[in-house]
N, C-alpha and C positions, 0 to 999 in steps of 0.2 A: 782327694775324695777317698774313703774308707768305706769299702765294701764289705760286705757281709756276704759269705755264699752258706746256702742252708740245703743240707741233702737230709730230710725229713722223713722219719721212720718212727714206728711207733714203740719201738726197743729201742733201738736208737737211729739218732740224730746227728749226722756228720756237721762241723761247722768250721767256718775258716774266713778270717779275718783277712782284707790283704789291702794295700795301696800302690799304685802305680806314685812313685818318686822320681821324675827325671829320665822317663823311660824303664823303670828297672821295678818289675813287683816286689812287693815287701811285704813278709807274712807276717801279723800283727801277733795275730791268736791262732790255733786252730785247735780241737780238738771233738766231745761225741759229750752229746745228752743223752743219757741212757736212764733207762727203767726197769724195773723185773716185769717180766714178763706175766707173773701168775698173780700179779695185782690186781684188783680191779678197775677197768678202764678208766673211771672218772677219777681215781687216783696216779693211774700215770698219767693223764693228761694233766694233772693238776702240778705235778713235780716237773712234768716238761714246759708247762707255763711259768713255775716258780724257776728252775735253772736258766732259762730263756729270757726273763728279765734281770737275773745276775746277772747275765752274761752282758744283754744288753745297756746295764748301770755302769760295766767295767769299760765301753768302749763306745766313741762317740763316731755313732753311725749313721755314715750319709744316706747310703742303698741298703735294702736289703735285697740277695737276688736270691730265688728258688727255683727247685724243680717243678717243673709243671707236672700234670700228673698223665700216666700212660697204663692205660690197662689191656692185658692182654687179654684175648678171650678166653683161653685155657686157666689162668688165674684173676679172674674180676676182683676176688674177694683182698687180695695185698692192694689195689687199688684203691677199693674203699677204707682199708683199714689205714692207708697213707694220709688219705683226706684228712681225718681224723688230726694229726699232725700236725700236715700243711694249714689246714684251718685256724688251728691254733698261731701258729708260728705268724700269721697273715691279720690275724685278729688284733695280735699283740702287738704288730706294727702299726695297725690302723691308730690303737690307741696312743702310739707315742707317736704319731705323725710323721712313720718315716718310708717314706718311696719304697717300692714293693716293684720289684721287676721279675717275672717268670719267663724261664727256660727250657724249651723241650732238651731230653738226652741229645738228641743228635743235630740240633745245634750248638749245645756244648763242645761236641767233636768235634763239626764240623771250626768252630773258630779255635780250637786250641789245636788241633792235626789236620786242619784242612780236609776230612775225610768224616763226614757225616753217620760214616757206621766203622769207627775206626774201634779196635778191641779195647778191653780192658788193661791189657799189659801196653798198647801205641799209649793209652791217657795217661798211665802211672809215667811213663818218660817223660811224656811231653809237660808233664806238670813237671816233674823233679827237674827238667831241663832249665825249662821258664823260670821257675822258681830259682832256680840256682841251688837248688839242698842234694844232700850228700848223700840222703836214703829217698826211698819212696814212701810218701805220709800214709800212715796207718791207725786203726785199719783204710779200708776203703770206701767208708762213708765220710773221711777225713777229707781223702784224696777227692772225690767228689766235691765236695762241698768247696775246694779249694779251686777246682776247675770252674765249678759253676761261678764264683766270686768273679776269676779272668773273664771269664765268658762277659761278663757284663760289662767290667770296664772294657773290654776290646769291642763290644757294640755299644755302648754308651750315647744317647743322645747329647752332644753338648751344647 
């Protein structure tokens, strides 16, 4: 199984490729859809839909899995501006018929550290751990998107 984890932003976009082989994850792809910022919105959404289906022609994917969306009260407005994104990135699977799994943050923690509010520096380990890599993936829309991909296969309905 070939997962896809998508850490969804409107600048950018973390993503990361991985399969579980024999017990052992394997990073296929990972890397960030990005945009300029001082675009007009219907133009980055248009080049994160255009880079999102490269991506998706380059690799043959079972799941995709995302972040759910979380808005705080003191910032509402990155919430909605995420939607934006996520929608797309969600649309885009619909049309190529491929499974769409979302994940809150802290069930991400929780199955990669066992620890549902565990920090940013506990996930960067516990990924480079798992992973088996020699650095910590960056930036951290990378490292996310590569947690999120675990996250799935370690809850995976089979």
């Amino acid at each position: 199984m070939i997962v896809l984890g998508i850490d969804p932003g409107l600048r950018t976009s973390g993503y990361g490729v991985i399969m579980l082989d024999r017990g052992i994850y394997k990073v296929i792809d990972a890397g960030t859809i990005s945009v300029r910022a001082e675009q007009p919105m219907e133009h980055r959404l248009n080049a994160i839909y255009s880079d999102f289906n490269t991506l998706l022609d380059q690799h043959a994917i079972d799941i995709i899995a995302i972040e759910e969306l979380y808005a705080h009260y003191n910032h509402p407005r990155t919430s909605v501006l995420m939607a934006h994104a996520r929608g797309l990135f969600l649309l885009t699977a619909a049309q190529r018929d491929i499974k769409i799994q979302g994940f809150t943050a802290t069930r991400v923690k929780k199955s990669l550290t066992g620890n549902g509010r565990a920090t940013k520096e506990q996930m960067q380990l516990a990924i480079t751990q798992q992973l088996g890599l020699k650095t910590v993936p960056q930036p951290a829309d990378v490292a996310d998107a590569l947690a999120i991909a675990m996250c799935c296969i370690n809850n995976y309905d089979r």
